[in-house]
TORVEXLUM-932498 format. One line per field, with one value per atom (N, C-alpha, C): residue in one letter; residue number from 1; x, y, z; atom name. Coordinates in steps of 0.1 Angstrom, whole numbers, plus 5000, padded with zeros to 4 digits. Layout:
r = c(A/...);
k = c(NUM/...);
u = c(X/...);
v = c(Y/...);
w = c(Z/...);
a = c(CA/...);
***
This chain:
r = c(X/X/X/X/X/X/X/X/X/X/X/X/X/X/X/X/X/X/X/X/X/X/X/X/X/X/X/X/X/X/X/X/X/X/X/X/X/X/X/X/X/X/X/X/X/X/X/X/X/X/X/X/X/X/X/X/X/X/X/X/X/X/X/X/X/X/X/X/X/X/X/X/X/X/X/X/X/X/X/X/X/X/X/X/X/X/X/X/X/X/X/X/X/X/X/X/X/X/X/X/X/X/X/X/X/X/X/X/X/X/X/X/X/X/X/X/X/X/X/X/X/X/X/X/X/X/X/X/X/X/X/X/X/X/X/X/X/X/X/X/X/X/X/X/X/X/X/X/X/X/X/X/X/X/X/X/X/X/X/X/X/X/X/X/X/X/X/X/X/X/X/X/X/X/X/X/X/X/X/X/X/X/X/X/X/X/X/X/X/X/X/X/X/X/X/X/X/X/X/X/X/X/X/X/X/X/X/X/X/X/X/X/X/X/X/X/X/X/X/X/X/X/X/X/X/X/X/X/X/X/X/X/X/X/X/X/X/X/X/X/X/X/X/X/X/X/X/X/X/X/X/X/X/X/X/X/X/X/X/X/X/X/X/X/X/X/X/X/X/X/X/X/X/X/X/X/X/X/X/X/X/X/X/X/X/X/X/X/X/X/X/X/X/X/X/X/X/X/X/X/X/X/X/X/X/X/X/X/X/X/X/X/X/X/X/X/X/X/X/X/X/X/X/X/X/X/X/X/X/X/X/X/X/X/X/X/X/X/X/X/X/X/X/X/X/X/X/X/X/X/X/X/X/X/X/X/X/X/X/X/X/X/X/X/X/X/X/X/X/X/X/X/X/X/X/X/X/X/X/X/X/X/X/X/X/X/X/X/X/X/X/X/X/X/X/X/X/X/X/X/X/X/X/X/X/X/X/X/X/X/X/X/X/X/X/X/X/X/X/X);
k = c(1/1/1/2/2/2/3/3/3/4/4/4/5/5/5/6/6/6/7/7/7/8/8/8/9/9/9/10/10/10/11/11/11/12/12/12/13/13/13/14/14/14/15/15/15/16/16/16/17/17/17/18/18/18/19/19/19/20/20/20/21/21/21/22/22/22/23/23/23/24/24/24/25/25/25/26/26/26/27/27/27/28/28/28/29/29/29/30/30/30/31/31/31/32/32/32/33/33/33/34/34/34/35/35/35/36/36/36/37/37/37/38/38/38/39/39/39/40/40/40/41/41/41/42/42/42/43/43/43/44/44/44/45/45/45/46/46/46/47/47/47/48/48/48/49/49/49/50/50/50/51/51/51/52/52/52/53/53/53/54/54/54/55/55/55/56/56/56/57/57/57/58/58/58/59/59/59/60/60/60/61/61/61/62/62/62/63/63/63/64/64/64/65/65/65/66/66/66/67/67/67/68/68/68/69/69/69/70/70/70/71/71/71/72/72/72/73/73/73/74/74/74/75/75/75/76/76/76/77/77/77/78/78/78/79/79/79/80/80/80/81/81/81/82/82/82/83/83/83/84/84/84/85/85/85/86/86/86/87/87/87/88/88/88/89/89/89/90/90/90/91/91/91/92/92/92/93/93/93/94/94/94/95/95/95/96/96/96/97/97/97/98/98/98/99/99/99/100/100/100/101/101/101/102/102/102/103/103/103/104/104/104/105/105/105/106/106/106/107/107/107/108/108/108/109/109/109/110/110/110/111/111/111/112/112/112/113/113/113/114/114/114/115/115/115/116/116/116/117/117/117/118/118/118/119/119/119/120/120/120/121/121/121/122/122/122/123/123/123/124/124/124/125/125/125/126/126/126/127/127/127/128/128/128/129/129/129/130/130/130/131/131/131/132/132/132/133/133/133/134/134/134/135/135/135/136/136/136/137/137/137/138/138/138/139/139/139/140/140/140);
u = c(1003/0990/0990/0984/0987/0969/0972/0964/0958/0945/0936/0940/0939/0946/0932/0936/0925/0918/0901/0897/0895/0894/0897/0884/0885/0869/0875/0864/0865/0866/0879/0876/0864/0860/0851/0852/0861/0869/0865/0871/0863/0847/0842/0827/0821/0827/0819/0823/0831/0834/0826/0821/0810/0799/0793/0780/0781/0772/0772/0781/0791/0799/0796/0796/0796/0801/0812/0817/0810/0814/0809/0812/0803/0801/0808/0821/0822/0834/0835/0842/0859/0863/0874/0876/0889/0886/0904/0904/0917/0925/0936/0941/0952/0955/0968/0977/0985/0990/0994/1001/1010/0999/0989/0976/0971/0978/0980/0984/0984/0994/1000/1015/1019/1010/1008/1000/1007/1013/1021/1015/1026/1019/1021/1013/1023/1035/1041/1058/1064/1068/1081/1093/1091/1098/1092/1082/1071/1061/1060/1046/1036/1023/1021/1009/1004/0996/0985/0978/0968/0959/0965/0955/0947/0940/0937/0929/0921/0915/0902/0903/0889/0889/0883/0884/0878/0872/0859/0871/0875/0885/0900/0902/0917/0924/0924/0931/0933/0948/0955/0964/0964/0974/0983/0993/0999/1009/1011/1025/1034/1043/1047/1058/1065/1078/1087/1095/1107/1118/1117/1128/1143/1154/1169/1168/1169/1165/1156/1146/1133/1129/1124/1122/1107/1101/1093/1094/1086/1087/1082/1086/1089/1071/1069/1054/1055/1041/1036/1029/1028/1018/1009/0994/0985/0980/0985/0984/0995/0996/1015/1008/1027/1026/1036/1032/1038/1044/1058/1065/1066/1070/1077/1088/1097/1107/1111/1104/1106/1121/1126/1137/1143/1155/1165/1164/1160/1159/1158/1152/1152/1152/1157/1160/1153/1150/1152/1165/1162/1169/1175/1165/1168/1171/1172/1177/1175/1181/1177/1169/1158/1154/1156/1163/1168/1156/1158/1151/1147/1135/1133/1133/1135/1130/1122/1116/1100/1106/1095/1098/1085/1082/1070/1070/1061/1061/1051/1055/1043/1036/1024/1016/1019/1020/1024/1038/1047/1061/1059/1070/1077/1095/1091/1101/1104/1114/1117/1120/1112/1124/1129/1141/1148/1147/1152/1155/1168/1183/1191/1193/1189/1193/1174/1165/1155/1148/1133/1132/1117/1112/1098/1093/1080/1074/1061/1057/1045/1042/1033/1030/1014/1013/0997/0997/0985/0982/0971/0969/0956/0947/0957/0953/0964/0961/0971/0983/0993/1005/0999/1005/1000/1011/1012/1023/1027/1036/1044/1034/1030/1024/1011/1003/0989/0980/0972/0958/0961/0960/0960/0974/0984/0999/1006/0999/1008/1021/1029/1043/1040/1044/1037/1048);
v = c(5316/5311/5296/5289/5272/5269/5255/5253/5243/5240/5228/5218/5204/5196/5188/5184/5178/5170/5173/5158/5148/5134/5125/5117/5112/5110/5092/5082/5072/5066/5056/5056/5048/5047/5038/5027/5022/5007/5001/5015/5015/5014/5022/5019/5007/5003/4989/4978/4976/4971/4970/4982/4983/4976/4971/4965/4949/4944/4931/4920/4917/4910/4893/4888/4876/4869/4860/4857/4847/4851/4849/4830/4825/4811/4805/4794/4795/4805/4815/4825/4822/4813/4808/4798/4794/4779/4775/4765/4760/4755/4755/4745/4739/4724/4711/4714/4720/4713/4702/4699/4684/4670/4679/4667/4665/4672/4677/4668/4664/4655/4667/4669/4678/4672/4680/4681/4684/4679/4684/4695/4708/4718/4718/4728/4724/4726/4730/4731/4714/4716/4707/4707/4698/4703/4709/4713/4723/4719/4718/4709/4719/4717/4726/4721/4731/4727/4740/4741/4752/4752/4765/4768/4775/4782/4791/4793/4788/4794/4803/4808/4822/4822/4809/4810/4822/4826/4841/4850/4852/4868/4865/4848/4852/4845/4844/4847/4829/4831/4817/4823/4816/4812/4798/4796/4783/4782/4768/4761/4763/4762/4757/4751/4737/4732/4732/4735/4737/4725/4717/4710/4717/4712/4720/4720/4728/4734/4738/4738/4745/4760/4758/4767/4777/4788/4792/4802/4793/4803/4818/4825/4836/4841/4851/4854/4866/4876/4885/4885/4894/4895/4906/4904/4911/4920/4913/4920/4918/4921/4921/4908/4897/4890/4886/4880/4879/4866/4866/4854/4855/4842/4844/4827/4827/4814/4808/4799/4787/4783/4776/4769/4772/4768/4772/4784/4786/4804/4801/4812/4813/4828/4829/4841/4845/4860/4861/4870/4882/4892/4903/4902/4913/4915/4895/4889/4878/4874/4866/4865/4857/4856/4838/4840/4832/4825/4813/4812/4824/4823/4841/4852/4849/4863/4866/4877/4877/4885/4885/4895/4898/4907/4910/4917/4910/4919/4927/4936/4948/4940/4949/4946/4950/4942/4941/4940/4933/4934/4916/4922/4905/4895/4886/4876/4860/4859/4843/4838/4832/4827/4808/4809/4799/4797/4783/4783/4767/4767/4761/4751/4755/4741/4742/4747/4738/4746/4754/4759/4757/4761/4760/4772/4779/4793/4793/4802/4802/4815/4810/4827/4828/4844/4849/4853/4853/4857/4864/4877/4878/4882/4879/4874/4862/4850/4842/4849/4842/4849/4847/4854/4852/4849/4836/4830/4835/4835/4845/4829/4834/4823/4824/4825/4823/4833/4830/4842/4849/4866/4872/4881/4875/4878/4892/4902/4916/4917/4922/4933/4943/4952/4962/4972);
w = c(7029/7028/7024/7031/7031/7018/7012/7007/7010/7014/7023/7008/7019/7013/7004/6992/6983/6993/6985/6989/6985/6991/6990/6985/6971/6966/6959/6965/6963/6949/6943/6927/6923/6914/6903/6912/6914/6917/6929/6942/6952/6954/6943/6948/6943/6933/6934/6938/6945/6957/6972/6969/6979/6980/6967/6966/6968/6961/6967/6956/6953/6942/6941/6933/6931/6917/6923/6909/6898/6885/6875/6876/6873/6871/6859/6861/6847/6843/6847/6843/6839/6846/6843/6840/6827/6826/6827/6832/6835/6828/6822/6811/6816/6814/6819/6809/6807/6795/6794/6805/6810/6803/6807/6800/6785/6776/6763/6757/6749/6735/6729/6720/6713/6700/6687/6678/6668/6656/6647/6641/6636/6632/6617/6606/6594/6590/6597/6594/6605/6592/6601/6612/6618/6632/6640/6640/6648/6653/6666/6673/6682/6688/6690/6704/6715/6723/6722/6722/6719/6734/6734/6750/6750/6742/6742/6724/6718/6706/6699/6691/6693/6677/6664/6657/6652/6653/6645/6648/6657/6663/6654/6649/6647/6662/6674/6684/6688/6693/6697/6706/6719/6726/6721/6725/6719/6727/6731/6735/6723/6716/6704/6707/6705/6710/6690/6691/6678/6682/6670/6670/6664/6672/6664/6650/6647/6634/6624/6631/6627/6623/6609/6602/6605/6610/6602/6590/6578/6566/6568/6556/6554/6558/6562/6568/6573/6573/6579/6586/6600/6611/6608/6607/6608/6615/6634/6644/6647/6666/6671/6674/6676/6679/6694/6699/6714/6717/6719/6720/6734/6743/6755/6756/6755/6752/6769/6768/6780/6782/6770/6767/6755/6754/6742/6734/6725/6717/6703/6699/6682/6677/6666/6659/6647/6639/6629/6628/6614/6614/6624/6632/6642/6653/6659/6666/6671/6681/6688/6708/6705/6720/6726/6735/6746/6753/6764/6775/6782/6789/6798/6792/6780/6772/6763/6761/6758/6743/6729/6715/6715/6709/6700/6688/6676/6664/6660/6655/6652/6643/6640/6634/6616/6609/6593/6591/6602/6603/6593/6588/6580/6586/6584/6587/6585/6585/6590/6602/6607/6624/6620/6628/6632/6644/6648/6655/6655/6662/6657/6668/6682/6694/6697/6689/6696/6703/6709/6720/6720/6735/6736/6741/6731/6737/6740/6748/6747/6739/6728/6721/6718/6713/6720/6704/6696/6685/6686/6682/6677/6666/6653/6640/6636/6630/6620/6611/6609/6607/6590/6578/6572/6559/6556/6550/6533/6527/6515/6502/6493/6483/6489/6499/6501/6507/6504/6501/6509/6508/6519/6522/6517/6516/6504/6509/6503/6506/6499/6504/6503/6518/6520/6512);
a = c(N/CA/C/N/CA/C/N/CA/C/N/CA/C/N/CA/C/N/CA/C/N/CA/C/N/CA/C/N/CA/C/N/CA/C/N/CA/C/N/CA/C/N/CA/C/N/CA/C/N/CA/C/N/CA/C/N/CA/C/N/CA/C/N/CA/C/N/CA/C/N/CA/C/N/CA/C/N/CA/C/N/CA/C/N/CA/C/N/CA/C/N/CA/C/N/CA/C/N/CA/C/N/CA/C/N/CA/C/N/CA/C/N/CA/C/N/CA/C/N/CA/C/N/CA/C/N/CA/C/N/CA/C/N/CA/C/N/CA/C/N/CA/C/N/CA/C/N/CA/C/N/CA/C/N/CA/C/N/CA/C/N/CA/C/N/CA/C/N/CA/C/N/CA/C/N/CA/C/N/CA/C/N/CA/C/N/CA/C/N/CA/C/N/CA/C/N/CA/C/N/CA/C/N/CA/C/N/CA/C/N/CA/C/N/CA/C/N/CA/C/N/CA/C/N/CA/C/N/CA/C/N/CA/C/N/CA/C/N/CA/C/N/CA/C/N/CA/C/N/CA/C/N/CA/C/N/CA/C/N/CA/C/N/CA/C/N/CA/C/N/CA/C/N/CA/C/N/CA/C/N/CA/C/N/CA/C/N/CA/C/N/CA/C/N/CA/C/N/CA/C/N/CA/C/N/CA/C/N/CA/C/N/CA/C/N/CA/C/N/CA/C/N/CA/C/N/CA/C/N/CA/C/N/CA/C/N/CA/C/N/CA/C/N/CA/C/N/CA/C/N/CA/C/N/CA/C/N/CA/C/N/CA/C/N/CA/C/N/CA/C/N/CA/C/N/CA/C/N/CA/C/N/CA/C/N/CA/C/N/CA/C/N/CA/C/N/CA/C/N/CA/C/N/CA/C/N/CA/C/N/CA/C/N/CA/C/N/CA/C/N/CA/C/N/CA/C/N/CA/C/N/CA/C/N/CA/C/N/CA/C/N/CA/C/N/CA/C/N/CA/C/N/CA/C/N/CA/C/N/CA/C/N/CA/C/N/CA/C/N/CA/C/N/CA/C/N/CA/C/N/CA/C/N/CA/C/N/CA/C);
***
C-alpha cells in the first residue's frame, strides 16, 4: 500500500511575496569607514570607528584598531560579545583569536584581553563591557 505524497502548501514567505512589496525608504543606511577618522578610545593603545550605535539598547558595532601591546582591563560582559579579527590577533585566558577568526563571550563571562603584535576587529556589542572598580561591576 503506497502513501499519496504530501501536499505541497506555500510558506508564510511565499505568500507574501505574492502581494505587492515595496522597499522601505531609508531602510538602509551605508557606512565608509575608509571615510572615518580613528577616535581614541579610553584605553590606551586602543582606537576606535563606530558603525553602528543604539545608545538607549546598549548596542555598538565597532571598528576597534589595537596597538602592539594593548591592554583591555579586567571586565565583564553583560550580554555575548562578538569579536571578528581583520588583522594580527589578541588573547585572553582561554585563548587566542588570529586574523579570520571570529570569539564570542557569553553573557556575564569575565576577562582580560591582550593583544601583543597589534590587531584590527570588528566587534558587535549588545550591552557595554562593564569595567572591575565601576558602577555596575559584581563578581558573580
Amino acid at each position: 500500500m503506497s502513501t499519496p505524497a504530501p501536499q505541497m502548501t506555500a510558506s508564510p514567505f511565499a505568500e507574501r511575496l505574492k502581494g505587492k512589496l515595496e522597499p522601505t525608504p531609508n531602510g538602509s543606511v551605508y557606512v565608509d569607514p575608509t571615510k572615518m577618522e580613528w577616535v581614541k578610545s579610553q584605553f590606551e593603545k586602543i582606537w576606535m570607528k563606530v558603525l553602528y550605535r543604539n545608545d538607549e539598547e546598549g548596542e555598538m558595532t565597532v571598528l576597534l584598531k589595537w596597538e602592539p601591546g594593548a591592554v583591555l582591563p579586567f571586565h565583564k560582559h553583560p550580554e555575548i560579545e562578538q569579536s571578528f579579527v581583520l588583522e594580527g590577533s589578541f588573547y585572553d585566558h582561554d585563548g587566542i583569536c588570529h586574523a579570520g577568526q571570529y570569539v564570542y563571550r557569553h553573557s556575564g563571562s569575565m576577562h582580560e584581553t591582550r593583544s601583543d603584535e597589534g590587531c584590527l576587529l570588528l566587534a558587535v556589542y549588545r550591552k557595554p563591557n562593564i569595567f572591575f572598580n565601576t558602577a555596575g561591576f559584581q563578581k558573580s
